[in-house]
C-alpha positions as CSV (number, residue, x, y, z in Angstrom):
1,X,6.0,2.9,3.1
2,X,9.3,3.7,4.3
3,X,9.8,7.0,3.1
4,X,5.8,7.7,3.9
5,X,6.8,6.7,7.6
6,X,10.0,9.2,7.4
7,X,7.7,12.0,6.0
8,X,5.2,11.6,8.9
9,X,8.6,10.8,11.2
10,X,10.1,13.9,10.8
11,X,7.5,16.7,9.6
12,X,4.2,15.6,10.2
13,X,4.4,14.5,13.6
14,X,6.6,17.3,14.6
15,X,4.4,19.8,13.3
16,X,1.8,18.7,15.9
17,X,3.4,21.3,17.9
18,X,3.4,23.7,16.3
19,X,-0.7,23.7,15.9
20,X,-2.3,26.4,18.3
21,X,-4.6,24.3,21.0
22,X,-7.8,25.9,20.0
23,X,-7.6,24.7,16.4
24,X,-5.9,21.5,16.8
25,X,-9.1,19.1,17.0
26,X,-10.2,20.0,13.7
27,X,-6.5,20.2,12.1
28,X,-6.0,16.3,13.9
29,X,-9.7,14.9,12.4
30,X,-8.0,16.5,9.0
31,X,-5.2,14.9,9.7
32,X,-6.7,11.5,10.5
33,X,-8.7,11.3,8.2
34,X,-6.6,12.0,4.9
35,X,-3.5,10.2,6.4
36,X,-5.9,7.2,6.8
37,X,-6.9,7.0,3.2
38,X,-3.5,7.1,1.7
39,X,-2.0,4.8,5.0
40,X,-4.3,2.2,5.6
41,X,-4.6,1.4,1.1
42,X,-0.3,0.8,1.4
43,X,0.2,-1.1,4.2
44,X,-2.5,-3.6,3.1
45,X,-1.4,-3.7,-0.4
46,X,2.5,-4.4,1.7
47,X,0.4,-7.1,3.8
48,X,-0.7,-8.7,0.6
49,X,2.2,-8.9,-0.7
50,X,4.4,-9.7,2.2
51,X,1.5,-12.8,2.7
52,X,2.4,-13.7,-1.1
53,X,6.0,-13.4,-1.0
54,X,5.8,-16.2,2.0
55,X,3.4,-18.2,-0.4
56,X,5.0,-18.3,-3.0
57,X,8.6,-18.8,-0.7
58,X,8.0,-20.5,2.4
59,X,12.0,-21.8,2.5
60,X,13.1,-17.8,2.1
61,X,14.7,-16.5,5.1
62,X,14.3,-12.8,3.3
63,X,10.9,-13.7,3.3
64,X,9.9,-14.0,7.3
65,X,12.1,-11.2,8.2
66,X,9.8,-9.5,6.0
67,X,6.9,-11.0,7.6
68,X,8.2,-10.4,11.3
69,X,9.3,-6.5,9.9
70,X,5.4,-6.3,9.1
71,X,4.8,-7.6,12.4
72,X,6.4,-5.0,14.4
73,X,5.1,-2.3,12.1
74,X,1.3,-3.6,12.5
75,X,2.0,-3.7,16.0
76,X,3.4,-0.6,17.1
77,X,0.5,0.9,14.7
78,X,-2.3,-0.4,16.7
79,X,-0.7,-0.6,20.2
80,X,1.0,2.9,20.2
81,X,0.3,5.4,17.3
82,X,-3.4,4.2,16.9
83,X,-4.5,5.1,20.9
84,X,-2.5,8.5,21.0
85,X,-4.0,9.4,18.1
86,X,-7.1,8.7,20.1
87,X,-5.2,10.9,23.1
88,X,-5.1,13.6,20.8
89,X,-8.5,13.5,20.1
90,X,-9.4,15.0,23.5
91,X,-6.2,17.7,23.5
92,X,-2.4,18.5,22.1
93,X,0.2,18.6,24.9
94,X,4.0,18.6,23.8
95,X,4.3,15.2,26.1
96,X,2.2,13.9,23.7
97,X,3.6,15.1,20.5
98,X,6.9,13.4,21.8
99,X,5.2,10.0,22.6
100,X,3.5,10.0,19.1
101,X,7.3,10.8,17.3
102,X,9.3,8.6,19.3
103,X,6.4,5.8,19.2
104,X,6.2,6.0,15.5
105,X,10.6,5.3,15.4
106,X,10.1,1.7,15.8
107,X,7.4,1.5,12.7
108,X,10.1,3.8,10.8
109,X,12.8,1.8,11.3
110,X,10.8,-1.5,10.7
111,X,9.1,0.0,7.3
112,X,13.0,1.6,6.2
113,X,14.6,-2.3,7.0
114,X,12.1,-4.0,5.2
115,X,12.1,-1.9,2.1
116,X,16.3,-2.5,2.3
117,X,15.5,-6.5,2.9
118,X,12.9,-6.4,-0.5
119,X,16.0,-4.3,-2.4
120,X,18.4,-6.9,-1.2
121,X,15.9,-9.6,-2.2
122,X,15.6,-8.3,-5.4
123,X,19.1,-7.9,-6.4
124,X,18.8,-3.9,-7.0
């Protein structure tokens, strides 16, 4: 998930942009709804497992980082990305291009920490 979120952090997003107005409803539907099927599969398969690794260690401190990571990346997800995206929808404007990218940071930076906790975790 972390280096999904840098893909979409610094290329996908971006190229909002650069997407003429008149064709950017259909590019944006695209968009959604490919994204969507590779997204939404990972970060409940990272739920899952984040929901397990507390399970199985309830006394691990690595453990409900991980858990409150997840929370900040669920949350940004459906309180910012999630209704831009539905912005978009209606219309591109650059204000929104930059809302989306610097709304999605948090979720990045959430998704790249936790994947450094689960290394750490690990021992790799």
């Amino acid at each position: 998930m972390a280096g999904l979120c840098w893909l979409v952090q610094l290329v996908v997003y971006p190229q909002f942009a650069r997407v003429e107005a008149a064709g950017f409803a259909v590019y944006h539907k695209h968009h959604v709804t490919w994204t969507g099927a590779v997204v939404l599969p990972a970060m409940l398969i990272e739920l899952l497992c984040g929901g397990l690794w507390l399970w199985v260690r309830p006394d691990s401190t690595a453990a409900w980082a991980g858990a409150g990571l997840l929370a900040v990346c669920w949350a940004t997800t459906l309180a910012c990305e999630l209704p831009l995206h539905g912005r978009l929808k209606r219309g591109v404007t650059p204000r929104l291009v930059r809302l989306l990218v610097w709304g999605n940071l948090p979720r990045t930076l959430a998704w790249t920490a936790r994947g450094v906790l689960l290394l750490a975790a690990t021992g790799r």
